[in-house]
ZATOR-472118 format. One line per field, with one value per residue (C-alpha): residue number from 1; residue in one letter; x, y, z. Coordinates in Angstrom, 1 decimal, padded with zeros to 4 digits. Last residue first. Example, Ala and Ser with C-alpha at 12.3 -4.5 7.8 and 13.67 -1.06 7.14 Angstrom:
i <- c(2/1)
aa <- c(S/A)
xx <- c(013.7/012.3)
yy <- c(-001.1/-004.5)
zz <- c(007.1/007.8)
//
This chain:
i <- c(420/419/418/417/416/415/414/413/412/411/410/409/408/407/406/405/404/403/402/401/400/399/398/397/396/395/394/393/392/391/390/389/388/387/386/385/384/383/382/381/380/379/378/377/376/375/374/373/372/371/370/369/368/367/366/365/364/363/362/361/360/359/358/357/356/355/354/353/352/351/350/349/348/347/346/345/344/343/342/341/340/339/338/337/336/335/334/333/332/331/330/329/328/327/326/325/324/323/322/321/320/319/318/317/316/315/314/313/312/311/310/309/308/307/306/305/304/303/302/301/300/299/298/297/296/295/294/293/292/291/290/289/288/287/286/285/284/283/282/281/280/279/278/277/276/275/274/273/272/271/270/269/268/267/266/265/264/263/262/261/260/259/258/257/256/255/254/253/252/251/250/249/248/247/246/245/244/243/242/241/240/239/238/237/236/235/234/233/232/231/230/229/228/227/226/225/224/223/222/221/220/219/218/217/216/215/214/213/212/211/210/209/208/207/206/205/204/203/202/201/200/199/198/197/196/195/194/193/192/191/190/189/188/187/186/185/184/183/182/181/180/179/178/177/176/175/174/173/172/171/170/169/168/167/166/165/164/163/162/161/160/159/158/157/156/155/154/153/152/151/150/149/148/147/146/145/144/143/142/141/140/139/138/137/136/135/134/133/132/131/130/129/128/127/126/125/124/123/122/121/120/119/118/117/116/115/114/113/112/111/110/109/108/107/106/105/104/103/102/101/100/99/98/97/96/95/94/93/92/91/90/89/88/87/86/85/84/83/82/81/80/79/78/77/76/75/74/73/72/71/70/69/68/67/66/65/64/63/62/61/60/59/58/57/56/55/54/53/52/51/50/49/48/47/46/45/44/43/42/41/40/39/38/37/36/35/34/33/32/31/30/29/28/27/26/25/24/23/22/21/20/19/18/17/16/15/14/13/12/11/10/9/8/7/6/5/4/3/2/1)
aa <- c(X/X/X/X/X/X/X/X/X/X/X/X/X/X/X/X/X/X/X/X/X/X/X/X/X/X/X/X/X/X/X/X/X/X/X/X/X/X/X/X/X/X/X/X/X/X/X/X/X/X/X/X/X/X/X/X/X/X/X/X/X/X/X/X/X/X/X/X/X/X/X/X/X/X/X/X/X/X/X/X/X/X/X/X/X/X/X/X/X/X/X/X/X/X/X/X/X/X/X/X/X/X/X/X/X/X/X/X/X/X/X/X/X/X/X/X/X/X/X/X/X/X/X/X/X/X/X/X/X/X/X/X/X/X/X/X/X/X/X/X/X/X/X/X/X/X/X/X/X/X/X/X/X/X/X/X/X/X/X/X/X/X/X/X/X/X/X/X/X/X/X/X/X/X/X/X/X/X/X/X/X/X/X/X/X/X/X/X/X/X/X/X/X/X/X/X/X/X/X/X/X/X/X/X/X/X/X/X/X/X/X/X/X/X/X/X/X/X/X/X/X/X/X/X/X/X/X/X/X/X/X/X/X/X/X/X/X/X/X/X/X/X/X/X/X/X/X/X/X/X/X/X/X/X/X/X/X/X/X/X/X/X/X/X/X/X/X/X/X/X/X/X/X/X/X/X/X/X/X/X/X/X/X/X/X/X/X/X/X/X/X/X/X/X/X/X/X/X/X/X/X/X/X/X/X/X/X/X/X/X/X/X/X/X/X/X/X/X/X/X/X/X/X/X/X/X/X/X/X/X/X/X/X/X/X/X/X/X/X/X/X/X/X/X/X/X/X/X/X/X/X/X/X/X/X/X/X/X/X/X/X/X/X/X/X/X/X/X/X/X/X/X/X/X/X/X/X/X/X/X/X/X/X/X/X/X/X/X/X/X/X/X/X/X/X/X/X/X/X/X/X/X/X/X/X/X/X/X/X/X/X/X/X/X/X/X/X/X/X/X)
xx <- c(-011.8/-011.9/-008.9/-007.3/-007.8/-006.2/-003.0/-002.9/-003.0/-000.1/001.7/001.1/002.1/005.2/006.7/006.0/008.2/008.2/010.3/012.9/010.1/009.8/013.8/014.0/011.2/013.0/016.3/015.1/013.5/016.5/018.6/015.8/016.2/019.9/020.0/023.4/023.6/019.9/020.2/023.5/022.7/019.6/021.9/024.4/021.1/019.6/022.9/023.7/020.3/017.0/013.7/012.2/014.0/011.4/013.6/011.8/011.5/014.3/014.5/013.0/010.9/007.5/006.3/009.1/009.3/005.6/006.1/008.7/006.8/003.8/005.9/007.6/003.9/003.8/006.8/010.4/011.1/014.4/014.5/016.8/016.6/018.1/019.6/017.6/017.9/014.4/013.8/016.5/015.2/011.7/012.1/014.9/011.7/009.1/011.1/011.7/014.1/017.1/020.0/020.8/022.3/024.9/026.2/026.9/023.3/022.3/025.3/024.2/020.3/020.6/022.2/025.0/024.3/027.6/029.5/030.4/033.3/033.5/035.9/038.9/037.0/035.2/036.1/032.7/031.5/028.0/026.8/026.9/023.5/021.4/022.3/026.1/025.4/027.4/028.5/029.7/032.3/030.9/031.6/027.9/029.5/031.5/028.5/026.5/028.7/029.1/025.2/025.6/028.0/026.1/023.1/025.3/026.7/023.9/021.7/018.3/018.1/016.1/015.4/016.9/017.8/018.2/021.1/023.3/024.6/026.2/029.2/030.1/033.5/036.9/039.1/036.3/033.9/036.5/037.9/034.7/033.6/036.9/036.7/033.3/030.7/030.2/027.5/027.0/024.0/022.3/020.7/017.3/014.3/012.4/008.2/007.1/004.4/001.4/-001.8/-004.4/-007.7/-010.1/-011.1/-012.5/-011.0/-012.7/-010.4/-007.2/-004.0/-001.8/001.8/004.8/004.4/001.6/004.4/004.0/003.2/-000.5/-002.4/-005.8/-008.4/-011.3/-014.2/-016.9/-017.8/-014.1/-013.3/-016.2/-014.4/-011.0/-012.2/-013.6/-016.4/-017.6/-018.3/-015.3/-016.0/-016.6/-014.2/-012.4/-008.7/-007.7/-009.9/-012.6/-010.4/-007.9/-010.2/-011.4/-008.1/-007.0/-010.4/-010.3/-006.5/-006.5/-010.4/-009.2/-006.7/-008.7/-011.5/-009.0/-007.4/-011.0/-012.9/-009.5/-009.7/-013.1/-012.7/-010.3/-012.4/-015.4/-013.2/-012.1/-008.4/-005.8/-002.6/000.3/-000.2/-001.0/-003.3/-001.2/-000.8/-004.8/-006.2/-006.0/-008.8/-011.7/-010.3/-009.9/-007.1/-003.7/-001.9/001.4/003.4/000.1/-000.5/-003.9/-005.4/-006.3/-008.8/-008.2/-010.2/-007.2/-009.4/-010.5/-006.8/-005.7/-007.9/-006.8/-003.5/-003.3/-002.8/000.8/001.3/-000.4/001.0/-000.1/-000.7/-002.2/-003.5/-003.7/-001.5/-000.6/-000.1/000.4/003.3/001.4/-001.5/000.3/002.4/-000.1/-000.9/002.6/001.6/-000.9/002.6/004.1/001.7/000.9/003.4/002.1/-001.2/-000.1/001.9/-001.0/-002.5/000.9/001.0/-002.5/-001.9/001.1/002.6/005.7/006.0/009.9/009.1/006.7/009.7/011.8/009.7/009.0/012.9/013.0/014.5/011.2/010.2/012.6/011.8/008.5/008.9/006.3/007.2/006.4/008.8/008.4/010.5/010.7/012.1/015.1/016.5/018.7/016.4/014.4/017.8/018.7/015.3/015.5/016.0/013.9/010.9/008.0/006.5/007.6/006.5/006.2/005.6/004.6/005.5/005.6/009.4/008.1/005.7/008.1/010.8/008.2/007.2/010.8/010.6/007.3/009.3/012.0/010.2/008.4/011.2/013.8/012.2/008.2/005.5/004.9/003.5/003.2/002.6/001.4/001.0/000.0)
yy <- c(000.4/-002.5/-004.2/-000.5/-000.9/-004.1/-002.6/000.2/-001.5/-004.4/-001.1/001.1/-002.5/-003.2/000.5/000.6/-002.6/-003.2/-005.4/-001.9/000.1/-002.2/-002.4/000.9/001.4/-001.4/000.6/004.2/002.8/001.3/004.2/006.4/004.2/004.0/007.8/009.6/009.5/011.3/013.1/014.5/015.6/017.4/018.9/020.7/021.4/023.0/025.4/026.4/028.0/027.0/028.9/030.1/026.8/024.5/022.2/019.0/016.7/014.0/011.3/007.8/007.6/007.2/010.0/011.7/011.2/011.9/015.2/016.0/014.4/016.9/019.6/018.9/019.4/022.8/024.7/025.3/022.0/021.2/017.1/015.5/011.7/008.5/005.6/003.1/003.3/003.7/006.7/008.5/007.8/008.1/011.4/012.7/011.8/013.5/016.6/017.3/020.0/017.7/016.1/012.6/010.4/008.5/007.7/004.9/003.7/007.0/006.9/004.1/004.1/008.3/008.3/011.1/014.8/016.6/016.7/019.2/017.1/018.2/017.1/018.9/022.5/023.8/026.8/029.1/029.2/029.7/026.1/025.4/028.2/026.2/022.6/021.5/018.3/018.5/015.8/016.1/014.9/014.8/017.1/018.2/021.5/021.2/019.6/022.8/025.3/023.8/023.9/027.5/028.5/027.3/029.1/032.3/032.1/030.6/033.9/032.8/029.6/028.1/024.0/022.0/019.2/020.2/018.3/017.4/013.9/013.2/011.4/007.9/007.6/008.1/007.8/005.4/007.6/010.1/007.9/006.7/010.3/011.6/008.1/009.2/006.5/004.6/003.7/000.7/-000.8/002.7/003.3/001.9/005.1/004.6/005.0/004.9/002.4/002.0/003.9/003.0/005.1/003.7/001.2/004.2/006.2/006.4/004.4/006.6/004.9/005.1/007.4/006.1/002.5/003.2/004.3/006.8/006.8/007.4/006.1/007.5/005.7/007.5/007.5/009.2/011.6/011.6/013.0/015.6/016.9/017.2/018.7/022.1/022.7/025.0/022.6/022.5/024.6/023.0/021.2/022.2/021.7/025.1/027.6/026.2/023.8/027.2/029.4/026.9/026.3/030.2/031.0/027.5/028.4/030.3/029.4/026.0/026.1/028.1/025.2/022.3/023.9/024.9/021.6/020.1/022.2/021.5/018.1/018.3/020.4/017.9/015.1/017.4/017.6/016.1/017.1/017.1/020.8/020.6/023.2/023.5/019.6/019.3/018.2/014.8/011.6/013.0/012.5/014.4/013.1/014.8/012.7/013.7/011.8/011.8/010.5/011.7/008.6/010.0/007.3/008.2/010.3/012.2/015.3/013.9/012.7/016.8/017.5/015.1/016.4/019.8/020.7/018.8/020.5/017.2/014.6/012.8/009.2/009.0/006.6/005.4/008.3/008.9/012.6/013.5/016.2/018.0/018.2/019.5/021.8/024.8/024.2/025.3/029.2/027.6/025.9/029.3/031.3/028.8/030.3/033.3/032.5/030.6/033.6/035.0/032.0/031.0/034.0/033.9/030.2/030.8/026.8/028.0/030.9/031.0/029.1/032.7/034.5/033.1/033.1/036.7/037.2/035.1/031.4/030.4/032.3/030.9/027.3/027.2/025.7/026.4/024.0/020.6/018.3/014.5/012.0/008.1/005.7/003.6/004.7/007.5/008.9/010.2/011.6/013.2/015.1/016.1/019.8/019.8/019.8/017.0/014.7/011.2/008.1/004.5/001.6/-000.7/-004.6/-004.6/-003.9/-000.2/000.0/000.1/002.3/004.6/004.2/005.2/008.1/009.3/009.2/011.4/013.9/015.3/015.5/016.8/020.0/020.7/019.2/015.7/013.8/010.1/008.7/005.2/003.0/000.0)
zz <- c(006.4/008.5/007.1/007.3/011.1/011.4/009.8/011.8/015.2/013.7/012.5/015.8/017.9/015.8/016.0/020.0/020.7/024.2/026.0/026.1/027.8/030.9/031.3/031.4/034.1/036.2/035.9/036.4/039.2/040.8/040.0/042.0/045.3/044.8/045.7/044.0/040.5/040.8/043.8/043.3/039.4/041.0/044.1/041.2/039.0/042.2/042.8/039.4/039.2/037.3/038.4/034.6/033.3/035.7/038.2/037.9/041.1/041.0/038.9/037.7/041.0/038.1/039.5/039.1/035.5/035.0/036.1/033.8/031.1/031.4/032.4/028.9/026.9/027.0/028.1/029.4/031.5/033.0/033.4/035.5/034.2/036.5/034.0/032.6/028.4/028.1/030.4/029.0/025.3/025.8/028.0/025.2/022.5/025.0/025.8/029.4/029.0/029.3/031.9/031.3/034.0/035.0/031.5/029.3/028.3/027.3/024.5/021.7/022.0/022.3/018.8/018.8/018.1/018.5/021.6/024.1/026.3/030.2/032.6/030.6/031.2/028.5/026.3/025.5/022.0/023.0/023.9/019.6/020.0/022.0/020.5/021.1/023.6/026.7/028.1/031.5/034.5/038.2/040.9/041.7/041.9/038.7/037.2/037.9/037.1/033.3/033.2/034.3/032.1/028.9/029.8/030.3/027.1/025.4/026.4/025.0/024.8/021.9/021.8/019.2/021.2/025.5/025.8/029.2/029.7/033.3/033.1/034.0/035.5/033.5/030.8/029.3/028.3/027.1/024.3/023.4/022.7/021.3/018.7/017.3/017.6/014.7/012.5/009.7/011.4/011.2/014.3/014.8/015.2/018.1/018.4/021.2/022.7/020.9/022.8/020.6/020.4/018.4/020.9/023.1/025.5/029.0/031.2/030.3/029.1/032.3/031.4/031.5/031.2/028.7/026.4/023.7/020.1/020.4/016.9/016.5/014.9/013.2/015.5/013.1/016.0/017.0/013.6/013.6/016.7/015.3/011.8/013.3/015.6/012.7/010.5/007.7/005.0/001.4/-000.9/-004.3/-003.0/-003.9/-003.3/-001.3/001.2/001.3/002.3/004.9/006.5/006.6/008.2/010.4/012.0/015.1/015.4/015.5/017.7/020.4/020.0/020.6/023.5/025.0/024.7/026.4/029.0/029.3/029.8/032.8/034.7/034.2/035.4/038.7/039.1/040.5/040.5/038.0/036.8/033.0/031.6/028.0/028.3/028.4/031.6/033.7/033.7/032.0/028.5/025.4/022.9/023.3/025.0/023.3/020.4/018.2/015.0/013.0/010.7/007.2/004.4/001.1/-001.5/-002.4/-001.6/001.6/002.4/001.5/004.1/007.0/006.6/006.3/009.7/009.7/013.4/015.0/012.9/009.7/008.5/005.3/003.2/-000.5/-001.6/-005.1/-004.5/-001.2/-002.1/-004.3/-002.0/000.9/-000.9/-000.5/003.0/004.4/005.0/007.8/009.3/008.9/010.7/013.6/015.5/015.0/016.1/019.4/020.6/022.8/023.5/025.2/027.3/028.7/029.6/031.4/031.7/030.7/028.9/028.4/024.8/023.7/024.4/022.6/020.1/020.1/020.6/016.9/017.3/017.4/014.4/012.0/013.6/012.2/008.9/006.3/003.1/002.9/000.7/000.1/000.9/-000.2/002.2/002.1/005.5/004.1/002.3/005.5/007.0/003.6/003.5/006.8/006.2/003.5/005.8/005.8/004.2/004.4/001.5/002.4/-000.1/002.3/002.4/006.4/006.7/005.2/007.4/010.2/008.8/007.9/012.2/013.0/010.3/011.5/015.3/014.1/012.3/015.3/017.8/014.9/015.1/013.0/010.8/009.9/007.2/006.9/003.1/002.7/-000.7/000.0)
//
């Protein structure tokens, strides 16, 4: 069958579509990615086909606006306020959608890849949304952008998730309809939007994050399948760099620090204060390049800045991995079975960062907008330190490493086309 995934967005999104194109592919699918240019050789690079999307919203995030807008937190007001502009470029993106899908049978697409569900009405093909975030409404905890970690009343919960859905889709239903009419030939959507009228007709949703991390809620249906995550298999024919092995083994186990593509913005200071921290905690570091190549700043000889190495190969090694609470790095630490320290700027990492703890795989979060020197230094302590939290690191790991997320979404999507 022919099968094209799209996804919108950092190396977080795209990763996972590749992992699960990967999958499909092994299963006798002809599988197709859609996404940004940047990733092009990535995609190709496992055998499957690529397609180009444009719209990429990293310009703006590394804009002060942006910057801003990630040093929101969990302020409601703020984020709502820089939702529409970070929208922009996705919503400028619905032009190539159709091009791009051309040929498709199905289509798989990701939250940010708006047009999705669309262009598979155009195509005539069936359109199953992907999520790497809990996103589907339920009664048991809130929407990620109203995440706190405690209780709350069912009916609160729901509403939350009425209202993130509903402020999404006025940001985007002019632009969306305008384009339905005018290019793809279709009417309006209802004014509830495309999200809701897809639960009505329970399309399947495919969840690509462990149930061992966070409880799959009582009152989804059978359409919703919660998979396991979705990791992307090194390249058989990779190596580690010779620096990196040589400095793993000159010494202890450091402490992994990487925050992916994420914005900082001082890199300098942000730099210096990770590089504080491990001196205090006095362990040895890696520090991935990301915000800004760590600011150019010399490092002392117990800390190596690395380049982006595969987290299946390195997590393993170290005492712990330091990161904002991202759900890939999450997956990753979590997986390999070492203790996780997780700095949260926004949205959805709170969400992990609290499951983390709750799951006694690391200390409490330290949110970015109250990080100091001093409570990393006692973080990395706690976490290399406490053999209560390396042992639950160790059993969570070794839960999510007998689980094969790729084989359940495909074996779940599979069945569901049957039904189709």
């Amino acid at each position: 069958m022919r099968l094209t995934l799209i996804t919108v967005g950092s190396q977080g999104d795209v990763q996972p579509c590749i992992a699960l194109g990967v999958g499909l592919k092994s299963h006798g699918h002809e599988v197709r990615v859609v996404t940004h240019a940047d990733f092009k050789a990535a995609i190709e690079s496992y055998g499957l086909g690529f397609s180009e999307v444009t719209g990429n919203p990293r310009g703006w995030l590394d804009s002060e606006e942006g910057l801003n807008w990630l040093e929101s937190g969990l302020n409601v007001v703020r984020f709502y306020r820089g939702l529409k502009r970070f929208l922009a470029p996705v919503l400028q993106s619905l032009p190539s959608y159709l091009p791009a899908c051309r040929g498709s049978e199905a289509i798989l697409y990701c939250s940010l890849a708006i047009g999705g569900p669309h262009v598979g009405e155009k195509l005539g093909c069936p359109s199953f949304p992907l999520m790497l975030h809990p996103t589907y409404p339920t009664g048991e905890f809130p929407s990620l952008l109203a995440w706190s970690g405690k209780p709350r009343p069912r009916a609160y919960n729901l509403v939350t998730h009425f209202i993130t859905e509903q402020t999404i889709n006025l940001a985007t239903r002019s632009v969306v309809n305008r384009w339905r009419r005018k290019e793809l030939g279709l009417p309006p959507e209802p004014l509830a939007g495309n999200v809701q009228r897809q639960r009505r007709r329970q399309v399947p949703h495919f969840l690509g994050y462990s149930q061992h991390v966070l409880p799959r809620p009582a009152d989804w249906g059978e359409n919703v399948h919660v998979t396991g995550y979705w990791f992307l298999p090194m390249h058989s024919d990779w190596q580690p760099p010779p620096a990196v092995v040589e400095f793993l083994q000159s010494g202890p186990p450091p402490v992994y620090v990487g925050f992916g593509s994420l914005s900082v913005r001082s890199p300098v200071e942000f730099t210096r204060l990770m590089v504080s921290a491990l001196e205090m905690s006095g362990r040895r570091g890696l520090l991935s390049r990301g915000w800004g190549n760590l600011g150019g700043i010399p490092l002392p000889k117990t800390i190596l800045k690395i380049d982006s190495i595969p987290h299946e190969w390195l997590f393993p090694q170290v005492a712990a991995v330091v990161h904002h609470g991202g759900c890939g790095t999450t997956a990753a630490g979590l997986r390999s079975g070492v203790p996780t320290i997780t700095i949260p700027f926004f949205a959805d990492q709170f969400l992990w960062a609290e499951r983390v703890m709750a799951l006694g795989a690391g200390p409490a979060s330290i949110p970015y907008a109250s990080l100091t020197a001093e409570k990393l230094a006692q973080a990395i302590r706690t976490a290399t330190g406490d053999p209560a939290v390396r042992a639950a690191a160790q059993g969570v790991g070794s839960r999510l490493r007998a689980e094969n997320g790729v084989e359940n979404m495909v074996a779940s999507f599979e069945r569901c086309l049957k039904r189709q």
